[in-house]
N, C-alpha and C positions, 0 to 999 in steps of 0.2 A: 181860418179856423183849422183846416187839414193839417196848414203848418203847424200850428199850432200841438195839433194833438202829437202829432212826429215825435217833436221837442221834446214833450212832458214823459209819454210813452220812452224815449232811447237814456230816459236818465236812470242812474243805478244808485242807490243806498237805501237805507232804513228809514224807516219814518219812525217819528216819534215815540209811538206806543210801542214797538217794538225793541227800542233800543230801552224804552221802560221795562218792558219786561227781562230785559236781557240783564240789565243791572240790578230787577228785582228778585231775580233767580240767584243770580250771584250773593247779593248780600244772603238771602238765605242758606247759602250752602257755606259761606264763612260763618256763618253763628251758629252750625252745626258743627261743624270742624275746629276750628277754634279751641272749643273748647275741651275738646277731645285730645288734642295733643299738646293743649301745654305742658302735661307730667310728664309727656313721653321721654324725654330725655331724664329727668331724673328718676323712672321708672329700670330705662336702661341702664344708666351708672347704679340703679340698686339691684342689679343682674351680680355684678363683682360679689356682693355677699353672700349669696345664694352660693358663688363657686368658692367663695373662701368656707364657707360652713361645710361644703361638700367635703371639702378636703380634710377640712379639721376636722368632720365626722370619720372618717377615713381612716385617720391619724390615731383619732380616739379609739377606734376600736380595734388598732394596732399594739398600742401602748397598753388598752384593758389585756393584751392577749398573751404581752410580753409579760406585764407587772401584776398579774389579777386584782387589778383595781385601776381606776381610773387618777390622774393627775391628783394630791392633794391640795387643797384650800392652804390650807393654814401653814403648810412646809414649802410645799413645791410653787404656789403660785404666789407672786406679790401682787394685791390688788391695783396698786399703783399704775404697774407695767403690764399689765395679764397679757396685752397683745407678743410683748418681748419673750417674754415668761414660756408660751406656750409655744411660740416660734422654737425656745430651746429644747421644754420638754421635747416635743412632737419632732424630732427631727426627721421623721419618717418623710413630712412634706416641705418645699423652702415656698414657706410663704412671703412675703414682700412685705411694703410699709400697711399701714392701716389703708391710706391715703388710698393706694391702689384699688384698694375694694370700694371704696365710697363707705368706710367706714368711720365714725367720728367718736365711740366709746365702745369698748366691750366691757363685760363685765363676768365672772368666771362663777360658778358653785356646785358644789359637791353632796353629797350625802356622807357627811363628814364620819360618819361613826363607819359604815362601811365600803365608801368608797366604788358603792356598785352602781349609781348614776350620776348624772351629770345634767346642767345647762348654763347656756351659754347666751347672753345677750349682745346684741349686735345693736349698735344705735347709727343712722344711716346719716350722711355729712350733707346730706341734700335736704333731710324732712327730720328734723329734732324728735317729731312725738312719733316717728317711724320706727318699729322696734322688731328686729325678727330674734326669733327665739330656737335655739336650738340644742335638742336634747338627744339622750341616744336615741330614743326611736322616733324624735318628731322635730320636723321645722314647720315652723308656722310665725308668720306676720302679725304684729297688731298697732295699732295706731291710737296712742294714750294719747290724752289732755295736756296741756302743758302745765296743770299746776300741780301733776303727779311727778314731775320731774325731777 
């Protein structure tokens, strides 16, 4: 029996319950995590619009300082093209494709009669009903329905 105890005593690993709880630990901390970063990367590809609104805010209130007024609708932009369109007005900054920002539609408007504000809609190539919105004095995000679309 002494030998016995030797034996049992110089062996090394986990028992059972331990390797249970070790795996029970784990699964819980992937179903916290988990689900925590699956946006994260299209979170971060919708950073690009945040720095193309920066810029085209920038631009805008270059253009307002030159022109006293901002970009017209109905002259100066084609709804069609707004992305190209504004790339030309704005030549203050060289903006790139849409693509680069993770942007998938913009869309332009004015205060047609006098030209003294503006907004701008950004639609994100990663989340369709992801919409950030930017005006002179505000940018802000919203996340519409898809049958508002």
């Amino acid at each position: 029996m002494k030998f016995m105890r030797k034996v049992y005593s110089k062996q090394k690993g986990f028992t059972l319950i331990e390797l249970m709880a070790v795996v029970g630990i784990m699964g819980i901390l992937a179903g916290v995590l988990i689900p925590q970063l699956t946006g994260v990367q299209n979170r971060a590809r919708d950073t690009g619009i945040m720095t193309a609104a920066g810029s085209i805010r920038t631009a805008m209130s270059i253009y307002y300082t030159e022109n006293n007024h901002y970009p017209i609708h109905e002259t100066d932009i084609d709804e069609s093209n707004v992305w190209n369109e504004l790339k030309s007005e704005l030549t203050t900054i060289d903006l790139g494709e849409k693509a680069d920002y993770n942007i998938r539609d913009i869309t332009y408007e004015d205060n047609s009669e006098a030209q003294q504000k503006y907004l701008i809609v950004f639609t994100s190539a990663s989340d369709d009903q992801l919409k950030y919105y930017l005006g002179e004095k505000t940018f802000s995000e919203k996340r519409e329905e898809a049958s508002s679309l």
